[in-house]
C-alpha positions as CSV (number, residue, x, y, z in Angstrom):
1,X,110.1,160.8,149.0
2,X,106.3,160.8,148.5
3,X,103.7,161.0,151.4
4,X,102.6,157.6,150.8
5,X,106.1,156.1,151.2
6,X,106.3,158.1,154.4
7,X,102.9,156.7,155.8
8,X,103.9,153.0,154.6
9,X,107.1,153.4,156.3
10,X,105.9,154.8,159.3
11,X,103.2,151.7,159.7
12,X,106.6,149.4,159.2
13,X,107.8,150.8,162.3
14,X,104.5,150.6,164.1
15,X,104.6,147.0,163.6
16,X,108.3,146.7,164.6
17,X,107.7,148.4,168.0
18,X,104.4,146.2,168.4
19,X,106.5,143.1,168.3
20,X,104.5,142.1,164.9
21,X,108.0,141.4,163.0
22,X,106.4,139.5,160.4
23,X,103.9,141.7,159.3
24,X,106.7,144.0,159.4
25,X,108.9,142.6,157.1
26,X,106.0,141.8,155.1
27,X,104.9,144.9,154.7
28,X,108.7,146.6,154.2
29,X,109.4,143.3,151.8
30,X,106.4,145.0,149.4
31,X,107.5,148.3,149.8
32,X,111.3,147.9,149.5
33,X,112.0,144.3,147.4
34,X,112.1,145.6,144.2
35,X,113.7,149.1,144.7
36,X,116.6,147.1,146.1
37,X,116.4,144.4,143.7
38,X,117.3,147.3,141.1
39,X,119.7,149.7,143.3
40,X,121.1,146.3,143.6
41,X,121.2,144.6,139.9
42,X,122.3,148.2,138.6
43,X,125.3,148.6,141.2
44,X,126.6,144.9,140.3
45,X,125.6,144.4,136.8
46,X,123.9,140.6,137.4
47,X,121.5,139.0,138.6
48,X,122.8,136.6,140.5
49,X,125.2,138.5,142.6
50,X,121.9,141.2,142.8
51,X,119.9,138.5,144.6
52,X,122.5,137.5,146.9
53,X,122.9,141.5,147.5
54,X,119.3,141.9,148.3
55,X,119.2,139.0,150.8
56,X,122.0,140.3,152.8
57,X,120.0,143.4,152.6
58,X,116.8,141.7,153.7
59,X,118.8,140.3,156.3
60,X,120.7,143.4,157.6
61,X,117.1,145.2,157.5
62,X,115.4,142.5,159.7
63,X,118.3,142.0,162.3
64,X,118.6,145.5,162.8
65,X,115.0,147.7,162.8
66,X,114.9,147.2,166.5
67,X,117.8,149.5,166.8
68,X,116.5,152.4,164.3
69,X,116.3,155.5,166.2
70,X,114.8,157.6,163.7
71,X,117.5,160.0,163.6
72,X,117.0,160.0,159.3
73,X,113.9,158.8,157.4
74,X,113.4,155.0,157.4
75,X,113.5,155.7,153.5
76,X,117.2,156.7,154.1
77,X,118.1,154.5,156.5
78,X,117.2,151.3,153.6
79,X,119.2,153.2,151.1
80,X,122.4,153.6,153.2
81,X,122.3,150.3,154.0
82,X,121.8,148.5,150.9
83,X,124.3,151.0,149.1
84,X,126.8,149.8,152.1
85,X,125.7,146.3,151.2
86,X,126.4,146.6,147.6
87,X,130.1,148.2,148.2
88,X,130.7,145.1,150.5
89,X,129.3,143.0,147.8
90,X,131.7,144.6,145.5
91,X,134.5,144.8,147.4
92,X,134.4,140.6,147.8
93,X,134.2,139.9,144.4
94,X,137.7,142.3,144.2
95,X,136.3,144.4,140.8
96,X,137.9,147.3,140.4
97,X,136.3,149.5,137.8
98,X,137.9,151.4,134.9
99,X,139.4,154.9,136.2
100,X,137.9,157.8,133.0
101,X,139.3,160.7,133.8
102,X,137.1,163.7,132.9
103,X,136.8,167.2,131.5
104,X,134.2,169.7,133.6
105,X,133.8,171.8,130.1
106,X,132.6,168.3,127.9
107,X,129.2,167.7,128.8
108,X,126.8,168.7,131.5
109,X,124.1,166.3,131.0
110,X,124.3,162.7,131.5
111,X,123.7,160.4,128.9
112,X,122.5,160.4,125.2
113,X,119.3,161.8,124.9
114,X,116.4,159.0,124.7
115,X,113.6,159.8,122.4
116,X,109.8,158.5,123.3
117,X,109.6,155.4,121.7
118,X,107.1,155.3,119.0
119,X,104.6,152.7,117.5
120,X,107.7,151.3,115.4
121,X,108.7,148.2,117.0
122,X,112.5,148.9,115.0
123,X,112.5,152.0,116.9
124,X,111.3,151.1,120.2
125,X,114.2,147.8,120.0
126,X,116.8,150.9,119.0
127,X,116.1,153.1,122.3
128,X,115.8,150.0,124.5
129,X,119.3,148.9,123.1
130,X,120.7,152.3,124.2
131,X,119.2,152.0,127.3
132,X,121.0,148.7,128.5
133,X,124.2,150.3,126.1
134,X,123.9,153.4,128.8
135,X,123.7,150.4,132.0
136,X,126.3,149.2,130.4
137,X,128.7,151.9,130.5
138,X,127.5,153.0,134.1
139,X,129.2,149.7,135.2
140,X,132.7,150.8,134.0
141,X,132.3,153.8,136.2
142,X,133.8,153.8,140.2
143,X,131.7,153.0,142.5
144,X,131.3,156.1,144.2
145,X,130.2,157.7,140.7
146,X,128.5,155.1,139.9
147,X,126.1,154.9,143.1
148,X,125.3,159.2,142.7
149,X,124.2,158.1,138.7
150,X,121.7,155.2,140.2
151,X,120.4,157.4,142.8
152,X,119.9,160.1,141.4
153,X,119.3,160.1,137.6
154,X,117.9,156.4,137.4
155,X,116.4,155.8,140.9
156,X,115.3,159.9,141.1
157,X,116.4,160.3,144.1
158,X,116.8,163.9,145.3
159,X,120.3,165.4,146.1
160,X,119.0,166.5,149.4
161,X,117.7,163.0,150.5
162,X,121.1,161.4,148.8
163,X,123.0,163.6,151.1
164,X,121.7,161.7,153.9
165,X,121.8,158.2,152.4
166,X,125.7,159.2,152.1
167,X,126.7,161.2,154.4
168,X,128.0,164.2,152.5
169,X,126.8,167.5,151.7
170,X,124.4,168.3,149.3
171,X,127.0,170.7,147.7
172,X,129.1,167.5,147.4
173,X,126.2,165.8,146.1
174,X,125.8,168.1,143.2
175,X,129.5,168.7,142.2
176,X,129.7,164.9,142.3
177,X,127.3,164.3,140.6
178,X,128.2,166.7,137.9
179,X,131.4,164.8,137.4
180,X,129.8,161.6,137.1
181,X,127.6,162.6,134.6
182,X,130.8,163.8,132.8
183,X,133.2,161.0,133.1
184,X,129.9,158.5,131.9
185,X,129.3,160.5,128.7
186,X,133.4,160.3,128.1
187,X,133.3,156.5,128.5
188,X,129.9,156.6,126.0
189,X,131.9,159.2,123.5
190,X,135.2,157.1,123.4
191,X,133.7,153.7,122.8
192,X,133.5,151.0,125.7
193,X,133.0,146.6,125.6
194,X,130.3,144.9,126.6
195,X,131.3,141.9,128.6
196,X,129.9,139.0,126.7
197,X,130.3,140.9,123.3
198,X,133.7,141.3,123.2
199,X,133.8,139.6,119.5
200,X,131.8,142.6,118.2
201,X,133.9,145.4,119.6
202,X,133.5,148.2,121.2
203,X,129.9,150.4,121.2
204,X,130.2,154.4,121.6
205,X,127.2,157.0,121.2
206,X,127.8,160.6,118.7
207,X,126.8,163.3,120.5
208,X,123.8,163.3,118.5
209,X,123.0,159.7,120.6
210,X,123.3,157.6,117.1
211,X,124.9,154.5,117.9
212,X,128.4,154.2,115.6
């Protein structure tokens, strides 16, 4: 967490205390809306259900920053909560996400390897298509690996910080992490569906990260 997200933060909570709610929220709305808006859309896959998550957050934020007591960062505090948000959100809609079992010895790192796009616009559609091909496959994962992956790896997060946000040990943090990077590369080695492109079959990445 960066020294100006502390200092923003910290003038949120000045306002709070003040009484000045609105300014509050509006100044926690520019800070936060669109962190959430992606911890959100990248937890639940759509858009829809991502805005509905993200006003519930909004909500939950607003109703209780009264009651922060500063016992974590405020920074933390969001995260827990719209993480808890998104479980809930989950948890309604009754998914339950493919179980990949893993193999600790496979593969360390995460996903295929994404070159800098160049000037070609062929090349720059290519990486952009494994991009969403990697969000993709993230969603098949359980939501407690799948949280760690957007935390960490896409949101950069750090494992110390992510301890906090949920309530493990960093050690935990790291060894689960580990295995969530393993059991995504399985689902992206064995070939997965894309819901919506069911008629084209499944997609899976070499280990060279060449679409086949």
């Amino acid at each position: 967490m960066s020294e100006t997200v502390q200092s923003i933060d910290q003038e949120i909570l000045s306002f709070y205390r003040q009484g000045d709610h609105d300014q509050a929220l509006k100044l926690f709305i520019n800070q936060y809306q669109a962190r959430l808006y992606a911890l959100a859309y990248k937890m639940l896959g759509n858009h829809d259900d991502a805005m509905d998550a993200l006003q519930e957050i909004l909500y939950q934020v607003n109703r209780s920053m009264q009651n922060f007591k500063e016992k974590s960062s405020l920074y933390t505090w969001v995260y827990r909560l719209g993480s808890n948000v998104c479980f809930n959100f989950r948890k309604k809609r009754n998914q339950t996400a493919n179980q990949v079992e893993w193999d600790e010895s496979l593969y360390h790192s995460m996903m295929l390897p994404i070159e800098q796009p160049n000037e070609d616009p062929d090349r720059m559609c290519e990486v952009k298509y494994k991009q969403y091909l990697v969000q993709q496959a993230i969603l098949k994962l359980p939501e407690n690996q799948r949280i760690l992956l957007v935390l960490h790896d896409i949101e950069g997060i750090s494992s110390s910080e992510i301890a906090q946000i949920l309530n493990i040990n960093i050690n935990a943090v790291k060894s689960r992490l580990h295995r969530s990077r393993v059991a995504l590369r399985n689902i992206i080695s064995k070939g997965f569906s894309v819901k919506g492109m069911e008629g084209v079959g499944t997609f899976s990445v070499n280990s060279s990260g060449h679409l086949r």
